[in-house]
Structure formats: C-alpha cells, structure tokens
N, CA, C and O atoms as CSV, one atom per row, in Angstrom:
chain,resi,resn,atom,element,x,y,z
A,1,UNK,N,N,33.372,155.475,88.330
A,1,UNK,CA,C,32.050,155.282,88.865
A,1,UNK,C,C,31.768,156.398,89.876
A,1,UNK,O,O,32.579,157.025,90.557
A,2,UNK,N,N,30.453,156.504,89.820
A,2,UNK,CA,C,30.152,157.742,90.849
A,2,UNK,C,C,29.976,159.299,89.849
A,2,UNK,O,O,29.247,160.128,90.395
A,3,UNK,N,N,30.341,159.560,89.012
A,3,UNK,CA,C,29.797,160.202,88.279
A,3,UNK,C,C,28.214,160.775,88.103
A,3,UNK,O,O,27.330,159.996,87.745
A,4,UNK,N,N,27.913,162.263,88.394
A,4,UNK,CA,C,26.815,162.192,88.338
A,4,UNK,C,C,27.019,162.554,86.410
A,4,UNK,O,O,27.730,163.330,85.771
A,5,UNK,N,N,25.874,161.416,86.003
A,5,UNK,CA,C,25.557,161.937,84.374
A,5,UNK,C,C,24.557,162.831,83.446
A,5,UNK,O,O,23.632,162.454,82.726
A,6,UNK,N,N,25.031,164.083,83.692
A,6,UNK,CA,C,24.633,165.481,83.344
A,6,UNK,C,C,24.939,165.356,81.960
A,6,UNK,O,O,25.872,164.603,81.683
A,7,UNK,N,N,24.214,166.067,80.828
A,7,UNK,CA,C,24.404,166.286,79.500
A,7,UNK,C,C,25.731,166.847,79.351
A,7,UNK,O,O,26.104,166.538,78.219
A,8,UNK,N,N,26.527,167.445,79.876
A,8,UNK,CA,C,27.570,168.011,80.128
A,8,UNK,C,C,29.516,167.060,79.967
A,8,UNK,O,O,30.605,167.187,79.407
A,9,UNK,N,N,28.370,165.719,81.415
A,9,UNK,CA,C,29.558,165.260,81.820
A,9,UNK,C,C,29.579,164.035,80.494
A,9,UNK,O,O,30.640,163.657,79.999
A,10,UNK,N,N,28.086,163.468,80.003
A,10,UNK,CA,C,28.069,163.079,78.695
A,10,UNK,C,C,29.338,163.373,77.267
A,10,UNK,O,O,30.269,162.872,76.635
A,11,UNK,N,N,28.754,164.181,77.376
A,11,UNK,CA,C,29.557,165.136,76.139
A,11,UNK,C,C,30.812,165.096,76.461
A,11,UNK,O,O,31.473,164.995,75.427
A,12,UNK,N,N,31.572,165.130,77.535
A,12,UNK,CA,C,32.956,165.221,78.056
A,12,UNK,C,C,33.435,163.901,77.395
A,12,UNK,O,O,34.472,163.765,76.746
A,13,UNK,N,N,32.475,162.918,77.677
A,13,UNK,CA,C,32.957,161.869,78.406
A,13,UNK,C,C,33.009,160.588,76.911
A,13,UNK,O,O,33.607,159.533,76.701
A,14,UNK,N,N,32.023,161.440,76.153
A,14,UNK,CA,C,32.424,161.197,74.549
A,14,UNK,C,C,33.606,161.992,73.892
A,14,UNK,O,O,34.281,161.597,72.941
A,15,UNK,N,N,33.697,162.797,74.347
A,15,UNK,CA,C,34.957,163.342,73.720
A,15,UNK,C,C,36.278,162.785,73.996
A,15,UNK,O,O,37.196,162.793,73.176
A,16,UNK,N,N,36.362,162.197,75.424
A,16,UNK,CA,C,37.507,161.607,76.309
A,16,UNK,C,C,37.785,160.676,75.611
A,16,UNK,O,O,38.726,160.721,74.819
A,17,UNK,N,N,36.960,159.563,75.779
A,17,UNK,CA,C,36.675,158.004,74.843
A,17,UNK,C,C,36.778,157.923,72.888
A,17,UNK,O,O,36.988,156.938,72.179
A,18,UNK,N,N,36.546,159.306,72.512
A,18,UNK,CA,C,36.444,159.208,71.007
A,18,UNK,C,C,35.120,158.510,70.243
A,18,UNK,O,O,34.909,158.283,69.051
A,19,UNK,N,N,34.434,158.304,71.279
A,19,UNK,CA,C,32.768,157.239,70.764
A,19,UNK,C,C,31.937,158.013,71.346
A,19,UNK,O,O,31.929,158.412,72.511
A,20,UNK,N,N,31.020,158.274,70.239
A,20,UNK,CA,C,29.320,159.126,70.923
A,20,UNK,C,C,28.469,157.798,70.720
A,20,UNK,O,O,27.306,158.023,71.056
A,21,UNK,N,N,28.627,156.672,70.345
A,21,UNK,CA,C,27.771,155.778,70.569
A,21,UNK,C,C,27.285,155.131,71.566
A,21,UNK,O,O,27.657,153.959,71.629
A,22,UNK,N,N,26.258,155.648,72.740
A,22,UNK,CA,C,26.070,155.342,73.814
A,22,UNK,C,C,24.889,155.516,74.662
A,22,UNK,O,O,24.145,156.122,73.891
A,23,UNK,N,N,24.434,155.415,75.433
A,23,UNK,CA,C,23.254,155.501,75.924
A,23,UNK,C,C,22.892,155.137,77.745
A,23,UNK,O,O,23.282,154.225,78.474
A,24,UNK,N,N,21.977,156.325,77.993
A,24,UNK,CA,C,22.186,156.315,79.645
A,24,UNK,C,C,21.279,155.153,80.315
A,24,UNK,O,O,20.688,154.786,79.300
A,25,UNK,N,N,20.835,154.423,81.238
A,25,UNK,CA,C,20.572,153.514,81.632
A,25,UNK,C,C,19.841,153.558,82.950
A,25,UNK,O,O,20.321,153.133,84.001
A,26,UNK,N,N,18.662,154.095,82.822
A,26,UNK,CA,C,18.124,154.536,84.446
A,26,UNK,C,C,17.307,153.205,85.112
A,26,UNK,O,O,17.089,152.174,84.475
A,27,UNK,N,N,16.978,153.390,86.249
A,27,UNK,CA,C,16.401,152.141,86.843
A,27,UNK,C,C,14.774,152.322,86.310
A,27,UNK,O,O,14.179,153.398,86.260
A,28,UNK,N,N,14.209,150.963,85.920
A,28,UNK,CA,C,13.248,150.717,85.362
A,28,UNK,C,C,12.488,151.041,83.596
A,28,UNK,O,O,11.427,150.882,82.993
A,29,UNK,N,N,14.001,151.628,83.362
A,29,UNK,CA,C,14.051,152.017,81.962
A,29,UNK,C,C,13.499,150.867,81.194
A,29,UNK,O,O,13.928,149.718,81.309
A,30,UNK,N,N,12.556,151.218,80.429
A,30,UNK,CA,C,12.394,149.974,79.230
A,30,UNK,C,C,13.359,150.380,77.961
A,30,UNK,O,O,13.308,151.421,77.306
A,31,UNK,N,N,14.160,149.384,77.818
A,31,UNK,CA,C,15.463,149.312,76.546
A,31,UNK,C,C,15.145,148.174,75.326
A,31,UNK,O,O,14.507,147.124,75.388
A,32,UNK,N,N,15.770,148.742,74.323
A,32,UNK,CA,C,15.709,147.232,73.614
A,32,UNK,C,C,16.889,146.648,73.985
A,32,UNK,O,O,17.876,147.116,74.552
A,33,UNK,N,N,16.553,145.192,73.443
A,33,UNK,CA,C,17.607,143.867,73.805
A,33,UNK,C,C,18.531,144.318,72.523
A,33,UNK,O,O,19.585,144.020,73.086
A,34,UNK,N,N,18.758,144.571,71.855
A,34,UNK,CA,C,19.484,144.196,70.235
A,34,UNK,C,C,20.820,144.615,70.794
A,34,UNK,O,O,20.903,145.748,71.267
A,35,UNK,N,N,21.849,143.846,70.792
A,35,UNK,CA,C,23.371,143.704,71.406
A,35,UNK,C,C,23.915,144.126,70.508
A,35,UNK,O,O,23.742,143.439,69.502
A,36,UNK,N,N,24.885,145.473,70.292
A,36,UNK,CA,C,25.764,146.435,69.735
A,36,UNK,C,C,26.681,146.367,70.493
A,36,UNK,O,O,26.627,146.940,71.581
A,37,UNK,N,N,28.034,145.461,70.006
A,37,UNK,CA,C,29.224,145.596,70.231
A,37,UNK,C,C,30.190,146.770,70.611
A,37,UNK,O,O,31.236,146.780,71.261
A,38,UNK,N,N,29.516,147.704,70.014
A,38,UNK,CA,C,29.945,149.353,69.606
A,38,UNK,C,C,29.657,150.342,70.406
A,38,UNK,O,O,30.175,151.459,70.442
A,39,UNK,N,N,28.223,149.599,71.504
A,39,UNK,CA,C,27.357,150.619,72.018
A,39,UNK,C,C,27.721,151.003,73.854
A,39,UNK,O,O,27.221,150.354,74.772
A,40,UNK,N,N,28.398,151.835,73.990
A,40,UNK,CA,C,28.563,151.889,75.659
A,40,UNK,C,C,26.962,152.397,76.535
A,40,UNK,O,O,26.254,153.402,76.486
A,41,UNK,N,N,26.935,151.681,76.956
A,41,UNK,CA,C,25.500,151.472,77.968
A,41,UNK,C,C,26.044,152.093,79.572
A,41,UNK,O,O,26.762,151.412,80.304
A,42,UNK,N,N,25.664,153.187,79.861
A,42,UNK,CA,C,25.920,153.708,81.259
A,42,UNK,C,C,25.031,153.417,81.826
A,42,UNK,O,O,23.932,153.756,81.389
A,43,UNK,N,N,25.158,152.465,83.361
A,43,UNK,CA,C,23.935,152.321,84.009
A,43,UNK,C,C,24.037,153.076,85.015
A,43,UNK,O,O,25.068,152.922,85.669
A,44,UNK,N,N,22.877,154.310,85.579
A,44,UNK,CA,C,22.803,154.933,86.266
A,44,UNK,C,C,21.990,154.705,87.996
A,44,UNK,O,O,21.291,153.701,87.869
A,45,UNK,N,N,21.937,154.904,88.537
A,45,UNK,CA,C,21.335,154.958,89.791
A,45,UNK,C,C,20.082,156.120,89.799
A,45,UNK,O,O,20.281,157.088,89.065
A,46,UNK,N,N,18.903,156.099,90.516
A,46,UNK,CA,C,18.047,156.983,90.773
A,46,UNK,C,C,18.368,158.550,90.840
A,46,UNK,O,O,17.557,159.361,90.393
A,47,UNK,N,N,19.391,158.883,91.325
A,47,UNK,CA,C,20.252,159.754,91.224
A,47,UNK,C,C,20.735,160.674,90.366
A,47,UNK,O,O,20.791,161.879,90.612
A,48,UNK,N,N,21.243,159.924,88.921
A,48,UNK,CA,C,21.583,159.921,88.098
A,48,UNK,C,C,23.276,159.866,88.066
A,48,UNK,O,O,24.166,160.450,87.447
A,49,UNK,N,N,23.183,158.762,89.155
A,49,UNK,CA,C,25.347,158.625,89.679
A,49,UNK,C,C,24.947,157.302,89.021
A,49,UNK,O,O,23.948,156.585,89.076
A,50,UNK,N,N,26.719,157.237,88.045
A,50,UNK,CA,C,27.129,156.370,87.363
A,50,UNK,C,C,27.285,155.440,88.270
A,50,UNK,O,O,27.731,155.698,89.388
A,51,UNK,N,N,26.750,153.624,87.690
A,51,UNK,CA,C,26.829,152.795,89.188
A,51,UNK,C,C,27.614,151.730,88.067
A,51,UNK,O,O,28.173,150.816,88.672
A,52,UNK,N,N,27.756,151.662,86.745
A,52,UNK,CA,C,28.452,150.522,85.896
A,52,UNK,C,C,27.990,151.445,84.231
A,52,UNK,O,O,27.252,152.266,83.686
A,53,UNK,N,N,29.191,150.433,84.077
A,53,UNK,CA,C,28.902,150.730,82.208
A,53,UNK,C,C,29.607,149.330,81.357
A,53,UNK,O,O,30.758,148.911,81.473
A,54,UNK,N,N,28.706,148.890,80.645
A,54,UNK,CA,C,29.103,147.754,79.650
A,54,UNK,C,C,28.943,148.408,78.293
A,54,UNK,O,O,28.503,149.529,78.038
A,55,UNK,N,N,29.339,147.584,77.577
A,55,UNK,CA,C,29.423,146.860,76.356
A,55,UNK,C,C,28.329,146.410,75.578
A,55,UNK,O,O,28.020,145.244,75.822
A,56,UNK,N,N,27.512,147.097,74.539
A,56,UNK,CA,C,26.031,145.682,74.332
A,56,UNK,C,C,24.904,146.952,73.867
A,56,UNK,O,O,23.737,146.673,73.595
C-alpha cells in the first residue's frame, strides 16, 4: 500500500502477479457492479496512492 499507480508501476505490477486482469479505482469513479472473481480492483486515493486492493 502506498504505491503511487503510474502506468508504469501498473505494468510492473502485472508482470510481478502474472494477471493483467485489473482495474484502477479512483474516488467517485462510477464502476460496474458485475463481480469477477479474476478481477484485481486497486483502490486509489485522490492522489493516485494505492489505499486497498480486492478481489471482485
């Protein structure tokens, strides 16, 4: 956590994990609901610093 998430640190950070299935998570973002087991969800801060990441 604490990560700032740059296209960069993205790309790293799929390569680290072995999954590009994922998606960044800013405050007030409108998302869909549809729950993907598969899908890592980074939730970001105003900032763009990593503040959590789930599952969904």
């Amino acid at each position: 956590m604490g990560l700032v998430v740059t296209p960069q640190a993205r790309t790293e950070l799929q390569k680290s994990i072995r999954h590009d299935r994922m998606r960044i998570v800013r405050p007030g973002a409108v998302i869909t609901q549809d729950v993907r087991p598969d899908r890592l969800n980074l939730i970001v801060d105003d900032s763009g610093r990593l503040v959590a990441a789930r599952c969904g």
